[in-house]
C-alpha positions in Angstrom: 98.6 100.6 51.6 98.9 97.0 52.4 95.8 94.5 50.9 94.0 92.7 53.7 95.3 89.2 54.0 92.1 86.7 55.2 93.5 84.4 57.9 91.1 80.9 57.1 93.0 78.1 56.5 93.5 78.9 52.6 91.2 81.2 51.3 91.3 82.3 47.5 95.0 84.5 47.5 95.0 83.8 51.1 98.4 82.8 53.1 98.4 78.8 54.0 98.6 79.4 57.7 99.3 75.7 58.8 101.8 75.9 55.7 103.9 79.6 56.9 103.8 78.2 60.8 105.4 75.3 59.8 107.9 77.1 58.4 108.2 79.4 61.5 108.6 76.3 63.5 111.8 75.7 61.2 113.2 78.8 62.1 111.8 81.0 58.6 111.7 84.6 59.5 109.7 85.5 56.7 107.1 83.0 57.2 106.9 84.5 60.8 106.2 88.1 59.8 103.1 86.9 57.6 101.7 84.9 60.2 102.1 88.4 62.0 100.9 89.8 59.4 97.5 87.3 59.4 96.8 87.5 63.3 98.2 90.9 65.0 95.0 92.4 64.8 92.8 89.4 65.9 95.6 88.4 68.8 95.8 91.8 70.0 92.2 92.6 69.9 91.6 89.9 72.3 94.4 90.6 74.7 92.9 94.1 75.1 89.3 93.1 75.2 90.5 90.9 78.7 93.0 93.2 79.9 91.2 96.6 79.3 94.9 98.2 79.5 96.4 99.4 76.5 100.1 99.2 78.2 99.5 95.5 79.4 97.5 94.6 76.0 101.2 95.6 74.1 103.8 93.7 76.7 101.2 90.5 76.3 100.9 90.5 73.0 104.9 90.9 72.3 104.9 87.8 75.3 102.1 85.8 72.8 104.2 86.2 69.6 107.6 85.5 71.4 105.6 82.0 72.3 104.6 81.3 68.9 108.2 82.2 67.1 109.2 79.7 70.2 106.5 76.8 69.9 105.3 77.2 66.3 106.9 73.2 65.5 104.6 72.1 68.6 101.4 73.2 66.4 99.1 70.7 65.3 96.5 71.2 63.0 94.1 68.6 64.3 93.6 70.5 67.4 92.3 73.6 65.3 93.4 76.2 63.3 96.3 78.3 63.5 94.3 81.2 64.2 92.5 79.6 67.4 95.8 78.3 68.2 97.9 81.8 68.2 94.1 83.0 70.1 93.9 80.6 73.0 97.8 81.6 73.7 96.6 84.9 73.5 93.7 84.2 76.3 95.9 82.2 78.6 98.6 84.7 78.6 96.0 86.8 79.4 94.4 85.3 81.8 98.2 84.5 83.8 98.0 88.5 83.7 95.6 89.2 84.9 96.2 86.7 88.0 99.9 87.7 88.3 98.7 91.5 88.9 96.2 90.2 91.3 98.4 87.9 92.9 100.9 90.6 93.5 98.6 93.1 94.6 97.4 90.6 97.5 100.8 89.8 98.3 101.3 93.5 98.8 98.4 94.1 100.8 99.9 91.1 103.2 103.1 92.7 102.9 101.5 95.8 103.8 99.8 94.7 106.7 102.6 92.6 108.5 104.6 95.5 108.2 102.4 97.8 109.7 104.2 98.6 112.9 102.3 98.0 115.7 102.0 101.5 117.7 102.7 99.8 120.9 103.3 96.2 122.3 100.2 96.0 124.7 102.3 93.5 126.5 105.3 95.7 126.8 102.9 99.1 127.5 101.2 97.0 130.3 104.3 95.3 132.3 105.9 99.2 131.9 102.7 100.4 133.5 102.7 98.4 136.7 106.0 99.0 137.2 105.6 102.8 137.3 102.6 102.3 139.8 104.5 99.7 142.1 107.3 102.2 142.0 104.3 105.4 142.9 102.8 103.0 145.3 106.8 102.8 147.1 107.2 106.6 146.9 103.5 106.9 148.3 104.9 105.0 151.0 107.8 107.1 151.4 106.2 110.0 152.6 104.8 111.0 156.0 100.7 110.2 156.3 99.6 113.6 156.5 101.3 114.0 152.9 100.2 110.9 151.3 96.1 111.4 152.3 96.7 115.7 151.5 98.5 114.1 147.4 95.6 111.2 147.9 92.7 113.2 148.3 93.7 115.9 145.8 95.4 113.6 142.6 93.8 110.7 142.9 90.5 111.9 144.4 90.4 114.7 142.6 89.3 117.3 145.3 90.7 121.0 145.3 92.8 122.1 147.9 89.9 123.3 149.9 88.2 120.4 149.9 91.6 118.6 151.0 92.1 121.2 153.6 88.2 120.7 154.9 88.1 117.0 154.4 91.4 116.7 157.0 90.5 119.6 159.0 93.4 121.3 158.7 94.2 125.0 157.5 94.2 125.6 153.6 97.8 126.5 153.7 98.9 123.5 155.4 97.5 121.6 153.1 99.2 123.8 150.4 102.4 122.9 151.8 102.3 119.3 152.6 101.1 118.7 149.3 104.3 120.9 147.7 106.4 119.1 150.1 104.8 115.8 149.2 104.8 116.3 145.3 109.0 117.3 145.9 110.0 114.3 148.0 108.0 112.2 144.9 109.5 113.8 142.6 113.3 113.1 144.2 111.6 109.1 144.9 110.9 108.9 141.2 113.8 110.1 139.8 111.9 113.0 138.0 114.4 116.0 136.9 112.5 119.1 137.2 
């Protein structure tokens, strides 16, 4: 079982923090693994208290201690201790986390929603549309009158073939057959395979 080691700045027995990261700024492994030592539980503590993900907490903190193996010869022990120093790295890092994750989940909503393929061009749909009823309006034309008001009153009216047949005064199965007539010669106009 390992003794506690107090991390003030050189409590009775204590390690001499400002002393060890010195010596991690000069490259001393050893002195490294005590500072460890002093401030993994403190350093991580706070990472996971901001980042409420264990998973994260563990990549942050190895990102935090890679920094202060790195910029240990930049601390300076005017600006505070090294405990407060190895803790605000630990916050920012943090903090970048946290932003990077929401950073990348708004770039993939936006991502997300300009590739959203449009179900139809509106512009494309509509053009299309009023050429298929300037080309019905030329078949219309096409047929013989009787024909046209029989497929007029009964598609586009929307009266049964009796009330076609009574509307034109003419017998139901004339109308029958104009209109099947009518419907074939719009079919052949419009290029419709059966």
């Amino acid at each position: 079982m390992t003794e506690a080691i107090s991390i003030g700045p050189n409590p009775a027995g204590g390690p001499d923090l400002p002393t060890l990261i010195s010596q991690v700024g000069a490259g001393d492994q050893e002195a490294f693994a005590t500072v460890y030592d002093a401030g993994c539980h403190a350093v991580f503590g706070l990472i996971l208290k901001v980042l409420r993900d264990h998973a994260q907490a563990e990549e942050v903190a190895q990102e935090v201690w890679v920094e202060v193996w790195r910029t240990a010869g930049r601390y300076r022990p005017e600006r505070g201790s090294v405990l407060n120093w190895m803790l605000t790295l630990a916050h920012r890092r943090s903090v970048d986390r946290i932003r990077a994750v929401e950073s990348a989940a708004a770039r993939d909503h936006r991502a997300a929603l300009l590739d959203r393929a449009r179900e139809f061009d509106e512009v494309s749909e509509q053009v299309q549309a009023e050429q298929e009823r300037e080309e019905l309006r030329r078949c219309l034309r096409s047929l013989t009158e009787i024909q046209r008001q029989s497929i007029t009153l009964a598609y586009y009216q929307g009266l049964t073939y009796k009330e076609v047949a009574e509307e034109l005064s003419a017998p139901l199965g004339t109308i029958k057959t104009r209109l099947r007539d009518g419907l074939i010669r719009l079919r052949d106009c419009l290029g419709v395979t059966a």
